[in-house]
N, CA, C and O atoms as a Tripos MOL2 file, in Angstrom:
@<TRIPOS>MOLECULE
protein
  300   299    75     0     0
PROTEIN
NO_CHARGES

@<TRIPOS>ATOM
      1 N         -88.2230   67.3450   97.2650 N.3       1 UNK1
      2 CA        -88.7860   68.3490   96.3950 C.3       1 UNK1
      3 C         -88.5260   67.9230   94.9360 C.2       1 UNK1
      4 O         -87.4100   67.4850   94.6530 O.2       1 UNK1
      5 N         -89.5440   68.0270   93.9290 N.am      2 UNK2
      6 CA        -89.4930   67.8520   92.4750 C.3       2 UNK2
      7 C         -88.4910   68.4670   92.0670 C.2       2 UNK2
      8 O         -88.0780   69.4120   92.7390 O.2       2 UNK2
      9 N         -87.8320   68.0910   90.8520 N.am      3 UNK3
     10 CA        -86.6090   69.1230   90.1820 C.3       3 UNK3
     11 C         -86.8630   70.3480   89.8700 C.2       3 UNK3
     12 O         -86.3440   71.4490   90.0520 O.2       3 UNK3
     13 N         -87.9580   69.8340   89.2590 N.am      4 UNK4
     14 CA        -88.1110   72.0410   88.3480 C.3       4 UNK4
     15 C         -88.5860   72.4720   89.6120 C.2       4 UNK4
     16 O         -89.2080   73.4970   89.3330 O.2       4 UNK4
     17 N         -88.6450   72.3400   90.5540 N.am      5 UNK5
     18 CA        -89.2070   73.4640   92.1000 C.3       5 UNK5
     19 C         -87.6360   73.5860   92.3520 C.2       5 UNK5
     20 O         -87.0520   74.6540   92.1720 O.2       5 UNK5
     21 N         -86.9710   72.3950   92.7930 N.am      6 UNK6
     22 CA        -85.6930   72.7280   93.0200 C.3       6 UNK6
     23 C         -84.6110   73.8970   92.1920 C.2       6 UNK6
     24 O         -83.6340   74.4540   92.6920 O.2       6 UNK6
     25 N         -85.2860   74.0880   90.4060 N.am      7 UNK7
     26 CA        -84.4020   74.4470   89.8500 C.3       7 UNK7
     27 C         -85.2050   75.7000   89.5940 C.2       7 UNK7
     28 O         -84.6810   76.4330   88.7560 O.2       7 UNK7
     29 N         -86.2590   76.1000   90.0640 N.am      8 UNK8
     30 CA        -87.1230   77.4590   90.4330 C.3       8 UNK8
     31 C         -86.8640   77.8080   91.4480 C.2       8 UNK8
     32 O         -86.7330   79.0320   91.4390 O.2       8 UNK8
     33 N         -86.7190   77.4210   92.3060 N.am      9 UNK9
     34 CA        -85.9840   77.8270   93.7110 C.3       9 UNK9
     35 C         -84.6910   78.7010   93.6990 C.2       9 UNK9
     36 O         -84.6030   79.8020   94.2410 O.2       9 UNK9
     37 N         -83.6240   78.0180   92.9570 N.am     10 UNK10
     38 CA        -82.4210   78.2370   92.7380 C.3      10 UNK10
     39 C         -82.3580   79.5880   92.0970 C.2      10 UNK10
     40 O         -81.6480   80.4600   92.5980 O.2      10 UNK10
     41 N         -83.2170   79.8590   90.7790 N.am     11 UNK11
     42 CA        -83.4410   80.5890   89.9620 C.3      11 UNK11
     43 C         -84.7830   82.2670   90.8470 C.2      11 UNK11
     44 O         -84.8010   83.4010   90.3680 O.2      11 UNK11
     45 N         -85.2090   82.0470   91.4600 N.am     12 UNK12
     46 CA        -86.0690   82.7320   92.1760 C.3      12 UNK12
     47 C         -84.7440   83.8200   92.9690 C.2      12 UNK12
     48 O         -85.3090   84.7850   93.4830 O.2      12 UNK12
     49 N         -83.9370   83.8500   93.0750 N.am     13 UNK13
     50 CA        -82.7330   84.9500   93.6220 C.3      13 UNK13
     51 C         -82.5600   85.8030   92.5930 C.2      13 UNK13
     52 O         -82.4590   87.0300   92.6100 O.2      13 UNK13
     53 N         -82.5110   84.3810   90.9200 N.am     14 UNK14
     54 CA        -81.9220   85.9930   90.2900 C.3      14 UNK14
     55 C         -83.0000   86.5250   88.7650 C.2      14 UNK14
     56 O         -82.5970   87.3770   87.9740 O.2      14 UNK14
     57 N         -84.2600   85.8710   88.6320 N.am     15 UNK15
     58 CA        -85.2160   86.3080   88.1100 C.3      15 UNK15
     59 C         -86.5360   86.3120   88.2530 C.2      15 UNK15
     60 O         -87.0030   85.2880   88.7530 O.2      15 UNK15
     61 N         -87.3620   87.2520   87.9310 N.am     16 UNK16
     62 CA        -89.0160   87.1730   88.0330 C.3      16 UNK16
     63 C         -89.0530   86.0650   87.1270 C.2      16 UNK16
     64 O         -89.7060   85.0900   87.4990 O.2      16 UNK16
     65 N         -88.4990   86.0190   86.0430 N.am     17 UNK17
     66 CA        -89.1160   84.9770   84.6940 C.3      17 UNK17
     67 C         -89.8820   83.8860   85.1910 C.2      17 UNK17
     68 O         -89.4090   83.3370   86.1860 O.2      17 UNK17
     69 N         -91.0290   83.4070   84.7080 N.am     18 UNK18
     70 CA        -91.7890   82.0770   84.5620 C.3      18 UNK18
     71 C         -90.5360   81.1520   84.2660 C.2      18 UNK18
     72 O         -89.9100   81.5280   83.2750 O.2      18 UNK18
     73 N         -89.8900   79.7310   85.0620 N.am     19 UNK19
     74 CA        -89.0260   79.3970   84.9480 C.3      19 UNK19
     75 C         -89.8870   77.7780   84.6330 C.2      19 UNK19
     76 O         -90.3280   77.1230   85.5780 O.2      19 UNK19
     77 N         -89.9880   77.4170   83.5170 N.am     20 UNK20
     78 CA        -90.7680   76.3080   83.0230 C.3      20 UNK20
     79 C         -89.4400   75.4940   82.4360 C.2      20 UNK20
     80 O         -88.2510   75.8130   82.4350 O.2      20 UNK20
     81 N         -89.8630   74.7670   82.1280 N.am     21 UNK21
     82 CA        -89.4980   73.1180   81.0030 C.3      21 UNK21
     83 C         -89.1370   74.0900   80.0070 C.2      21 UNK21
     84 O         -87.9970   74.4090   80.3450 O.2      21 UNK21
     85 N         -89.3630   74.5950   79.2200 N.am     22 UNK22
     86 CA        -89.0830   75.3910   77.6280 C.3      22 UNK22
     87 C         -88.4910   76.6520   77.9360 C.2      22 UNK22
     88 O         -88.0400   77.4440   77.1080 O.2      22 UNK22
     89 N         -88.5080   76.7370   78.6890 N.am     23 UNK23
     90 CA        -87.6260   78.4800   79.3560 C.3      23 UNK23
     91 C         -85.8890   78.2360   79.1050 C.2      23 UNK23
     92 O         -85.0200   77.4760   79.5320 O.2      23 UNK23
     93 N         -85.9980   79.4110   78.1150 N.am     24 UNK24
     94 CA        -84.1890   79.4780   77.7490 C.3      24 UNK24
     95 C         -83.6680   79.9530   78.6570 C.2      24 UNK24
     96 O         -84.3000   80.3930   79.6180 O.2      24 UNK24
     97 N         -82.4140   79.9720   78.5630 N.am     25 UNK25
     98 CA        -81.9430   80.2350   80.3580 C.3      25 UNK25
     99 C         -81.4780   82.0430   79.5580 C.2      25 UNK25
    100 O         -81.6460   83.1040   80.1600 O.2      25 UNK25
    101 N         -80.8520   81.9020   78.0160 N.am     26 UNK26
    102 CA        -80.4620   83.2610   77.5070 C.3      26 UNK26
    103 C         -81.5400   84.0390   77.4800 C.2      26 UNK26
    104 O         -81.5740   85.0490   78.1840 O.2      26 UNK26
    105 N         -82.7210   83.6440   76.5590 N.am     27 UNK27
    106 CA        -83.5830   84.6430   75.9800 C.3      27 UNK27
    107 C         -84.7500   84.8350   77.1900 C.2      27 UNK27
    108 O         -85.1140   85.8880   77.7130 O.2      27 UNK27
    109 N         -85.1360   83.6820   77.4100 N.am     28 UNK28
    110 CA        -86.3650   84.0400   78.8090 C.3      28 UNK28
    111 C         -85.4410   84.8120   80.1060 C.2      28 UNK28
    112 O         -85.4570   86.0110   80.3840 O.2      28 UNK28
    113 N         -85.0030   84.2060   80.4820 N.am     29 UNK29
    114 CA        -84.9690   84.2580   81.9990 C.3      29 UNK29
    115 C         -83.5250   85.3670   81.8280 C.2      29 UNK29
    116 O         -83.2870   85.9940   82.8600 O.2      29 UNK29
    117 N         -82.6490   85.6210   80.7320 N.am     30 UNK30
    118 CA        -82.0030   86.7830   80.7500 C.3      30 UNK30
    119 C         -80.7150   86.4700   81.5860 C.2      30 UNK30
    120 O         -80.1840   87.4240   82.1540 O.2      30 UNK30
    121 N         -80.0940   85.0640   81.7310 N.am     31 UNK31
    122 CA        -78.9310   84.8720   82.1060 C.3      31 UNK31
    123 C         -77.5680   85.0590   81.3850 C.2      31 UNK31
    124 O         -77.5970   84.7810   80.1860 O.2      31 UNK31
    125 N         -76.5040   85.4330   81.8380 N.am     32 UNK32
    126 CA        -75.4530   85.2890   81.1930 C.3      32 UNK32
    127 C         -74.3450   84.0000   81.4090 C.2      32 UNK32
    128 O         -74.6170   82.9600   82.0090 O.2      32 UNK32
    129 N         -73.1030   84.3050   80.8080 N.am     33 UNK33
    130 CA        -72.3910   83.3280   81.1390 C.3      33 UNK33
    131 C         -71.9880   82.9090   82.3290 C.2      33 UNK33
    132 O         -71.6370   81.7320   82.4110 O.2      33 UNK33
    133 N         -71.9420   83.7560   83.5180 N.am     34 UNK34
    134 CA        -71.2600   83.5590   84.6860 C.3      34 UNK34
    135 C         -72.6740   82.7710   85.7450 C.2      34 UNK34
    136 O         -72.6070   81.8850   86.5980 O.2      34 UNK34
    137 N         -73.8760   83.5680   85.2130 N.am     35 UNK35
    138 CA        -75.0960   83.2670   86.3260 C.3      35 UNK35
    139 C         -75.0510   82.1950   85.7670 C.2      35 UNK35
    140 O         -74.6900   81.3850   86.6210 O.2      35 UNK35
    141 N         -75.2330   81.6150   84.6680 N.am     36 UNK36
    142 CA        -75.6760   79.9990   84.0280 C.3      36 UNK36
    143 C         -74.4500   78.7020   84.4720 C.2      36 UNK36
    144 O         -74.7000   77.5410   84.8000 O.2      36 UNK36
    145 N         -73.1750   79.3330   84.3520 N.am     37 UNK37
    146 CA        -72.5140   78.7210   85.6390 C.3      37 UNK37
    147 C         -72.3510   78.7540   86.9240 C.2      37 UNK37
    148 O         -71.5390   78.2230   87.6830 O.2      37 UNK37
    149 N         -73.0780   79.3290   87.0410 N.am     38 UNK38
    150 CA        -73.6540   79.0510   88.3860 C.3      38 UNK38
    151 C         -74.5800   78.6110   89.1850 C.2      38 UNK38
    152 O         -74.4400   78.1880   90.3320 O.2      38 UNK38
    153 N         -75.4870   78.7100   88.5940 N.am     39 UNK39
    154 CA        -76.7830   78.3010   88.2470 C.3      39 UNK39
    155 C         -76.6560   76.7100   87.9510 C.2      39 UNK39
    156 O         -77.4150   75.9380   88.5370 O.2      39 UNK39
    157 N         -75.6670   76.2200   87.0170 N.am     40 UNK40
    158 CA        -75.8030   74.4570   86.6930 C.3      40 UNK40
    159 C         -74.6950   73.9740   87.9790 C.2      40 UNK40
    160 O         -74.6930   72.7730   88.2490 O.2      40 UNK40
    161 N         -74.0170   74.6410   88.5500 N.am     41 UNK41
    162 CA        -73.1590   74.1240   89.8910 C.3      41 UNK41
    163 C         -74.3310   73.8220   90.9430 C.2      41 UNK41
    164 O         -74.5820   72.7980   91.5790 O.2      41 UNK41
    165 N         -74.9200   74.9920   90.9050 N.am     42 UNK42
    166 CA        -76.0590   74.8950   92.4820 C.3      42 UNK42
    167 C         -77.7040   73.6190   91.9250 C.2      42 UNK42
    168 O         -78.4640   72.9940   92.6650 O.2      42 UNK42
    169 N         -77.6720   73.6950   90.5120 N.am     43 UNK43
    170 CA        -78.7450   72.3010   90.2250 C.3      43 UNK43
    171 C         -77.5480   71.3540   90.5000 C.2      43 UNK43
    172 O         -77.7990   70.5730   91.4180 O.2      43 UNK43
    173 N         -76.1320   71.1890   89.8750 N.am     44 UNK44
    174 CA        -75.4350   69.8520   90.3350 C.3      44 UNK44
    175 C         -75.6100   69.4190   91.1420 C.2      44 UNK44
    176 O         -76.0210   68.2590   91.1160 O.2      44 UNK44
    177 N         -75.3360   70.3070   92.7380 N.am     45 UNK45
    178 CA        -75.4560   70.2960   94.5370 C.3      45 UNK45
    179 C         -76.6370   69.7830   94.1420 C.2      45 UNK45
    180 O         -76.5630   68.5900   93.8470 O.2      45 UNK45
    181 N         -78.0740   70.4480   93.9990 N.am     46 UNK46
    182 CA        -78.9840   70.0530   94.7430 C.3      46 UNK46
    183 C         -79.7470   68.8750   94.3290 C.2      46 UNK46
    184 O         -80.3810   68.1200   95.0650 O.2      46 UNK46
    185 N         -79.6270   68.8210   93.2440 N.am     47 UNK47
    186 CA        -79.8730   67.4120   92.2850 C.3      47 UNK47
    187 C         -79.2070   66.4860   92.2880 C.2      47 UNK47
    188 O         -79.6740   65.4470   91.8230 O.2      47 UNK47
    189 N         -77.9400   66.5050   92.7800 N.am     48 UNK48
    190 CA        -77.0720   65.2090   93.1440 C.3      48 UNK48
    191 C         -76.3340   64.7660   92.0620 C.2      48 UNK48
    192 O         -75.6320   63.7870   92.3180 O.2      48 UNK48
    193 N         -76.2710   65.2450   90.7780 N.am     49 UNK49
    194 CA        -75.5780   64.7720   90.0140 C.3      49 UNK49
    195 C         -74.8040   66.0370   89.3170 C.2      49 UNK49
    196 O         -75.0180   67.1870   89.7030 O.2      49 UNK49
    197 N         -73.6840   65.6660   88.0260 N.am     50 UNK50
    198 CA        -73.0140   65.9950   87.3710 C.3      50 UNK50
    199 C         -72.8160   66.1820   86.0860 C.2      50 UNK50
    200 O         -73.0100   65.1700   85.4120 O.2      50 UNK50
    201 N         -72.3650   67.5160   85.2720 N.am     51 UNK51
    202 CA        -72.9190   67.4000   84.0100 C.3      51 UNK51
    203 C         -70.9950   67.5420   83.6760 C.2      51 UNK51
    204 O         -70.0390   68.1770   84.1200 O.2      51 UNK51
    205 N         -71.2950   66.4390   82.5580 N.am     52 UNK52
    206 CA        -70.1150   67.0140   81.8600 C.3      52 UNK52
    207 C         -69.3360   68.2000   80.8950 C.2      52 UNK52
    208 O         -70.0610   69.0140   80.3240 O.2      52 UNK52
    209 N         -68.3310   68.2580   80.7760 N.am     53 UNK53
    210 CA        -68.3570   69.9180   80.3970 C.3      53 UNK53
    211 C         -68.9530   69.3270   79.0990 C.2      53 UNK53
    212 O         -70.1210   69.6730   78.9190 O.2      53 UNK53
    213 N         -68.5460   68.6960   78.3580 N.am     54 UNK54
    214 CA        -68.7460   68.4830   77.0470 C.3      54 UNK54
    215 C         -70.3730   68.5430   76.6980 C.2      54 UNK54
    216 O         -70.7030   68.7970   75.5390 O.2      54 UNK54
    217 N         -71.3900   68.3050   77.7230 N.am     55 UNK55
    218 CA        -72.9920   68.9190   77.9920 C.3      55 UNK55
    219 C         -73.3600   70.2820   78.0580 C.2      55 UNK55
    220 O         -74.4720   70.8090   78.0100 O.2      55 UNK55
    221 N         -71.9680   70.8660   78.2030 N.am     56 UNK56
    222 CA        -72.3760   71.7900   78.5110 C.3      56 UNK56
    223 C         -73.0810   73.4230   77.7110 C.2      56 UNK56
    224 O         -73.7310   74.3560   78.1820 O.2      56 UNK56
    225 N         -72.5180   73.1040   76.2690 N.am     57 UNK57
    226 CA        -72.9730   73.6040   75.2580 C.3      57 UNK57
    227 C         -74.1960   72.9360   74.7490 C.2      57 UNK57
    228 O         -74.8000   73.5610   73.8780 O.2      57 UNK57
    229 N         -74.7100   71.7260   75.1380 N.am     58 UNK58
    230 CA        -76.3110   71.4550   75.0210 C.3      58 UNK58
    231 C         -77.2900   72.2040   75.8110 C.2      58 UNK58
    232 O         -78.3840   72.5170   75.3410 O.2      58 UNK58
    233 N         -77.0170   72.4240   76.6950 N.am     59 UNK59
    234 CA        -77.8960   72.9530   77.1860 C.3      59 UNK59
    235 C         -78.3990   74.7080   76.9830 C.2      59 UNK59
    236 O         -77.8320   75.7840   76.7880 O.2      59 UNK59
    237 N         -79.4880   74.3170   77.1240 N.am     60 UNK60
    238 CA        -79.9790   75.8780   76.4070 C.3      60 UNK60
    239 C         -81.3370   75.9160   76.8490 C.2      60 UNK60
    240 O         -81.6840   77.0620   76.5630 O.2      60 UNK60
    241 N         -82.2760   75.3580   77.3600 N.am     61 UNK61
    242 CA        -83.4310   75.1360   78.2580 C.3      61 UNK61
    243 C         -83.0440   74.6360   79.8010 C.2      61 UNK61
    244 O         -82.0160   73.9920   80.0150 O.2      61 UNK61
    245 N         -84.0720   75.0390   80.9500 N.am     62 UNK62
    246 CA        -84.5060   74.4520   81.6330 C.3      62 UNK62
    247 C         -84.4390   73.0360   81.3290 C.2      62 UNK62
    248 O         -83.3690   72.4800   81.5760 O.2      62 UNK62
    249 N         -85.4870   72.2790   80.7860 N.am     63 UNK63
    250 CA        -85.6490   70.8880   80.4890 C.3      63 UNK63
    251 C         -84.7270   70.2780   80.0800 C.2      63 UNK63
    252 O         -84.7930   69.0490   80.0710 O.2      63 UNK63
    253 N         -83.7070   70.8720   79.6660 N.am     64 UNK64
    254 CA        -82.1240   70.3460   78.8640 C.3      64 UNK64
    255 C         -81.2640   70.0880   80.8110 C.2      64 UNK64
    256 O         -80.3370   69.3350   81.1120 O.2      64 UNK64
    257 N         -81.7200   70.6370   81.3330 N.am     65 UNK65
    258 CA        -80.7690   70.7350   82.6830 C.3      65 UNK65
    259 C         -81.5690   69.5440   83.4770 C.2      65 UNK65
    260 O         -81.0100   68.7320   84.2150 O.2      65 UNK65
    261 N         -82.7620   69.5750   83.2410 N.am     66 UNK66
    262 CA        -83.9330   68.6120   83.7530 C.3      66 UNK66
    263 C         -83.7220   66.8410   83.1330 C.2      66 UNK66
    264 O         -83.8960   65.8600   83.8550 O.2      66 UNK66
    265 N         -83.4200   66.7970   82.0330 N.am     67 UNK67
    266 CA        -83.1210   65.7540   80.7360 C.3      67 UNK67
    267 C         -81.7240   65.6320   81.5980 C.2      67 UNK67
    268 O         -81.7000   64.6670   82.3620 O.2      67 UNK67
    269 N         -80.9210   66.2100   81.5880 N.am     68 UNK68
    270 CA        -79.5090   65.5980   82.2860 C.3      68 UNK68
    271 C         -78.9780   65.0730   83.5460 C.2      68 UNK68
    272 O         -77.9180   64.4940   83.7840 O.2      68 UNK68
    273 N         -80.3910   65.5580   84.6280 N.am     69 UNK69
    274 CA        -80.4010   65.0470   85.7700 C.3      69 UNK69
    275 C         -81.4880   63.6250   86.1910 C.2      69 UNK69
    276 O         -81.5980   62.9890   87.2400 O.2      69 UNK69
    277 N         -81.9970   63.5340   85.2160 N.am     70 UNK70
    278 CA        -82.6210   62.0130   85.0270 C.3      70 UNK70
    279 C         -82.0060   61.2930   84.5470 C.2      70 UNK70
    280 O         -81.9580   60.2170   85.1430 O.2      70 UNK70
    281 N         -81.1730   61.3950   83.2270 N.am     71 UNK71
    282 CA        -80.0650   60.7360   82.5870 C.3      71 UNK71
    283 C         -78.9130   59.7130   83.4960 C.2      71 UNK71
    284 O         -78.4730   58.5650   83.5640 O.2      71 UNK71
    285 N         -78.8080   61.1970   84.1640 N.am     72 UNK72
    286 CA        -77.9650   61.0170   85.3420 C.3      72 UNK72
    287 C         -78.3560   59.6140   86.4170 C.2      72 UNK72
    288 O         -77.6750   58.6060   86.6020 O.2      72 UNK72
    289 N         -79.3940   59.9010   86.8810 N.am     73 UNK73
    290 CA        -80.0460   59.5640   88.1060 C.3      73 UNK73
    291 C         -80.2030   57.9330   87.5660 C.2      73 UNK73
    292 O         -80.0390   56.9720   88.3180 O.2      73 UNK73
    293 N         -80.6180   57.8030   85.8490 N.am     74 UNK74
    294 CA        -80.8170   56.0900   85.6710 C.3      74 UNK74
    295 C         -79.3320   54.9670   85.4730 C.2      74 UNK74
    296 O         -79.1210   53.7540   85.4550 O.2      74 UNK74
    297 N         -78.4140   56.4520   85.3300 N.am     75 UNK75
    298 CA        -76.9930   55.9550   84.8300 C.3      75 UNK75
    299 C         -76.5950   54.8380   86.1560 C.2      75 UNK75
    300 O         -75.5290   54.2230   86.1460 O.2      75 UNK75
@<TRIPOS>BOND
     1     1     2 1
     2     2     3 1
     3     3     4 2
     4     3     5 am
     5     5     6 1
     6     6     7 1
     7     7     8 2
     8     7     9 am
     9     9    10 1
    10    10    11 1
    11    11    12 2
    12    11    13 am
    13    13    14 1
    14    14    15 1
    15    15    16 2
    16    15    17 am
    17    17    18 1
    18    18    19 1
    19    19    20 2
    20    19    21 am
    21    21    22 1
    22    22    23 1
    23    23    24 2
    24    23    25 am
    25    25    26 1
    26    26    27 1
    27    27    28 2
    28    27    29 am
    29    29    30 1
    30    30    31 1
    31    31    32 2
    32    31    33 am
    33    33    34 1
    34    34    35 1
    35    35    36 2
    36    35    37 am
    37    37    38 1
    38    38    39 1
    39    39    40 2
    40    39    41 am
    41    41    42 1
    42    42    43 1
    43    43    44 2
    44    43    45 am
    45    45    46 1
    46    46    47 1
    47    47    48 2
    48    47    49 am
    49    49    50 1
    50    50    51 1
    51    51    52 2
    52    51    53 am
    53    53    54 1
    54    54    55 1
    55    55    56 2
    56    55    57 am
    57    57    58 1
    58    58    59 1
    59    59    60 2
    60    59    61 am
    61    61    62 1
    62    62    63 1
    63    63    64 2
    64    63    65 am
    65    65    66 1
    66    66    67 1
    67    67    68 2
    68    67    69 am
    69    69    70 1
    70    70    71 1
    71    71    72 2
    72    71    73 am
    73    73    74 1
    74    74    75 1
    75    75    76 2
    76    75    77 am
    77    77    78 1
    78    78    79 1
    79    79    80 2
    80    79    81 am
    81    81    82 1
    82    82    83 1
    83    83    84 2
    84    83    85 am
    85    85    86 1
    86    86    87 1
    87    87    88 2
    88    87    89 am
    89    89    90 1
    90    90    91 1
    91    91    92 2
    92    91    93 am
    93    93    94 1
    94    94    95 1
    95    95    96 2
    96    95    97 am
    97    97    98 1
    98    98    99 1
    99    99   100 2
   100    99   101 am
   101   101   102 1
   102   102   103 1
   103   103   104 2
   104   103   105 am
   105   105   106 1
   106   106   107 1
   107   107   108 2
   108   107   109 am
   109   109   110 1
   110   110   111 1
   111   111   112 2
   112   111   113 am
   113   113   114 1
   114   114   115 1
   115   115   116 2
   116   115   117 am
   117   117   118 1
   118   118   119 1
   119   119   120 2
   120   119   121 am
   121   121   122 1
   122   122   123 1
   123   123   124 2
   124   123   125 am
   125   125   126 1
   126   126   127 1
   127   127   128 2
   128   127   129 am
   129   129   130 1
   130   130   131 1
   131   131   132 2
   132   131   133 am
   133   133   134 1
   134   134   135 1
   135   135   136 2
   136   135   137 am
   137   137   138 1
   138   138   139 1
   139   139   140 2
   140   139   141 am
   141   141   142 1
   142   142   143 1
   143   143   144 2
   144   143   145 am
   145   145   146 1
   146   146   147 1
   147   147   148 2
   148   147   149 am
   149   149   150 1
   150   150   151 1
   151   151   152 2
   152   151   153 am
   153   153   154 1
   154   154   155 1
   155   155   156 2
   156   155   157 am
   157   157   158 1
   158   158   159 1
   159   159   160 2
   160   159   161 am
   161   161   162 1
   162   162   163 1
   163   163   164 2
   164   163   165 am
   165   165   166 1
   166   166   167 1
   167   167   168 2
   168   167   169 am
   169   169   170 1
   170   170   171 1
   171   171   172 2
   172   171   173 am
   173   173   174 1
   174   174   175 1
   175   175   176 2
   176   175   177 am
   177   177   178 1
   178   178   179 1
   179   179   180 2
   180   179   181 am
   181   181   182 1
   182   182   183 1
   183   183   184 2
   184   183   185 am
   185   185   186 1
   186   186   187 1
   187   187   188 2
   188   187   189 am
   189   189   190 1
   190   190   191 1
   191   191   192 2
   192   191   193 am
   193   193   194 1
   194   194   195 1
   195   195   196 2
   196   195   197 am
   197   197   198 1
   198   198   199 1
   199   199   200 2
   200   199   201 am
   201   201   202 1
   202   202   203 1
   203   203   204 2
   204   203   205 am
   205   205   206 1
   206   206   207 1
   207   207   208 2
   208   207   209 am
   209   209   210 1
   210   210   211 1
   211   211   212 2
   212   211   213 am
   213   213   214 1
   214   214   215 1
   215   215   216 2
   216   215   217 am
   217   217   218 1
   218   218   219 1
   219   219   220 2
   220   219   221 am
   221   221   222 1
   222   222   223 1
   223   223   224 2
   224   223   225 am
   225   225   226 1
   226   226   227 1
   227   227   228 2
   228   227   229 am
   229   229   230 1
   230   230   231 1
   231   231   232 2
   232   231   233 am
   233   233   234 1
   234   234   235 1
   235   235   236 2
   236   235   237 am
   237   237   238 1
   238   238   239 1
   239   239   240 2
   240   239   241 am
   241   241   242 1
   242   242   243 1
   243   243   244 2
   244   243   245 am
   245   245   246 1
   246   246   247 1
   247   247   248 2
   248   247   249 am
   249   249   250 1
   250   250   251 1
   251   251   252 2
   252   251   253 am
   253   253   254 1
   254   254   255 1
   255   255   256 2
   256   255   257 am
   257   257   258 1
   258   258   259 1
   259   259   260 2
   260   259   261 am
   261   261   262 1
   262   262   263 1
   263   263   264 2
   264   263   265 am
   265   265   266 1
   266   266   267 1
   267   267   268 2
   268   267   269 am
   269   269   270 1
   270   270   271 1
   271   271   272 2
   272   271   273 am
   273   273   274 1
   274   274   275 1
   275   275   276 2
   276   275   277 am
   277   277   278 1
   278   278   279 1
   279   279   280 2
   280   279   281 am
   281   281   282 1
   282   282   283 1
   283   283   284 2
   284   283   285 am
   285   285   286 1
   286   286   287 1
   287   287   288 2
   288   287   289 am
   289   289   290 1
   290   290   291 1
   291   291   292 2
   292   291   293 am
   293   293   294 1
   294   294   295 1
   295   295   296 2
   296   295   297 am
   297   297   298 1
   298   298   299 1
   299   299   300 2
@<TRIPOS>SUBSTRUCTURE
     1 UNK1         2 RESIDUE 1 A UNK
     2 UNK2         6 RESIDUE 1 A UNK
     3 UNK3        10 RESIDUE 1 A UNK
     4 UNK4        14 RESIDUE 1 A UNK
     5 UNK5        18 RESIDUE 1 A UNK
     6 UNK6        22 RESIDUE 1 A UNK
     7 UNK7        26 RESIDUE 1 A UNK
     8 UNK8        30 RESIDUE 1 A UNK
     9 UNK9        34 RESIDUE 1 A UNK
    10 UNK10       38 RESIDUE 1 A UNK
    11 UNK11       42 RESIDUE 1 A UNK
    12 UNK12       46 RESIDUE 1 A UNK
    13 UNK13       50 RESIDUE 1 A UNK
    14 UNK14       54 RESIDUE 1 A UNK
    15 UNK15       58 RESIDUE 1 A UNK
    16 UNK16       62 RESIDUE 1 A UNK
    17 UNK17       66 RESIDUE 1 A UNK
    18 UNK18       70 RESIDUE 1 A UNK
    19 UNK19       74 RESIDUE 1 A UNK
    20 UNK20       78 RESIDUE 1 A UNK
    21 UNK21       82 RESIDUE 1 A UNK
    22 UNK22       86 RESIDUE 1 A UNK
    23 UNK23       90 RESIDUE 1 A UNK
    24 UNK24       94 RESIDUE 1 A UNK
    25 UNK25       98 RESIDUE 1 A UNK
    26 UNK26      102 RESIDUE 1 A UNK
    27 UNK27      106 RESIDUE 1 A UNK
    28 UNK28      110 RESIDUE 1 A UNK
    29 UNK29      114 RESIDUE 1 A UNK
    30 UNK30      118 RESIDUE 1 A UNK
    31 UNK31      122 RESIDUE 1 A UNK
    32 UNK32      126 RESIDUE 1 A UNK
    33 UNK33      130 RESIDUE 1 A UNK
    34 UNK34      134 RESIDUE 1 A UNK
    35 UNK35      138 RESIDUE 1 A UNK
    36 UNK36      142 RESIDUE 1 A UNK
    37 UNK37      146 RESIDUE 1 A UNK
    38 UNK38      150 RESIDUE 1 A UNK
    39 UNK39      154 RESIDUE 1 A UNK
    40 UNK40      158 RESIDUE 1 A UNK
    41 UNK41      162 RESIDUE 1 A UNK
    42 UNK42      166 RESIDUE 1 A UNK
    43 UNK43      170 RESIDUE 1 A UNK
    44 UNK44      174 RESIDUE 1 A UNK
    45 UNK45      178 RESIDUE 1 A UNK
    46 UNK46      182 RESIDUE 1 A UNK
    47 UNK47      186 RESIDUE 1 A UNK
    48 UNK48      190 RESIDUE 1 A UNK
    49 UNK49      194 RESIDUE 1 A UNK
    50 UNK50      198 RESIDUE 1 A UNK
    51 UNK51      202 RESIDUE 1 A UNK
    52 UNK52      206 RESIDUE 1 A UNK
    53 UNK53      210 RESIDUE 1 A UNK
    54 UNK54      214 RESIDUE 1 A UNK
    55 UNK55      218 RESIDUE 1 A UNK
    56 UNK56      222 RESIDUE 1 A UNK
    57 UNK57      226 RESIDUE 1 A UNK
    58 UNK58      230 RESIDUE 1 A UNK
    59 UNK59      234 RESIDUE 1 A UNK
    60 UNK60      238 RESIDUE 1 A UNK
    61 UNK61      242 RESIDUE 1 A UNK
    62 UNK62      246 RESIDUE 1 A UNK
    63 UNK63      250 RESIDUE 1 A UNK
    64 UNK64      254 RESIDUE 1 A UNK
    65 UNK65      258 RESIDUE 1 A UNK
    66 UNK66      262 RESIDUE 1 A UNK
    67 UNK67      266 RESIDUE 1 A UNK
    68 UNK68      270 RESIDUE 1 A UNK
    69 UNK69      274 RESIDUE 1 A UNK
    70 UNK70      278 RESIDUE 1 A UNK
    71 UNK71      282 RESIDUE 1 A UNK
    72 UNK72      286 RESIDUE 1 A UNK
    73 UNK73      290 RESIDUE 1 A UNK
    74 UNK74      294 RESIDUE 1 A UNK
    75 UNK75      298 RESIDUE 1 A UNK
């Protein structure tokens, strides 16, 4: 399965939001601190890779979570 299905999938439990490439995880889709860690544990699992904490204040889109698991994947 493609990533953003994988990471719409994941996200389909805990919002209606259109979950795109440019979708903030705060302002669109209405996550907080605890769902968004949780949320980048279950893309870690299913995407196969690992974000460092120090990434972890980059991210602020979808595509920022998408950008780190390709990163990942050429490393």
């Amino acid at each position: 399965m493609e990533p953003l299905r994988l990471l719409q999938e994941i996200l389909s439990e805990y919002t209606d939001a259109a979950v795109t490439p440019s979708a903030s995880l705060i302002k669109d889709l209405g996550m907080d601190s605890f769902l968004i860690v949780y949320f980048l544990t279950q893309a870690e699992e299913r995407l196969g890779f690992q974000i460092d904490e120090s990434e972890f204040e980059t991210i602020v889109t979808i595509g920022d979570v998408l950008e780190l698991a390709e990163k990942a994947k050429r490393s």
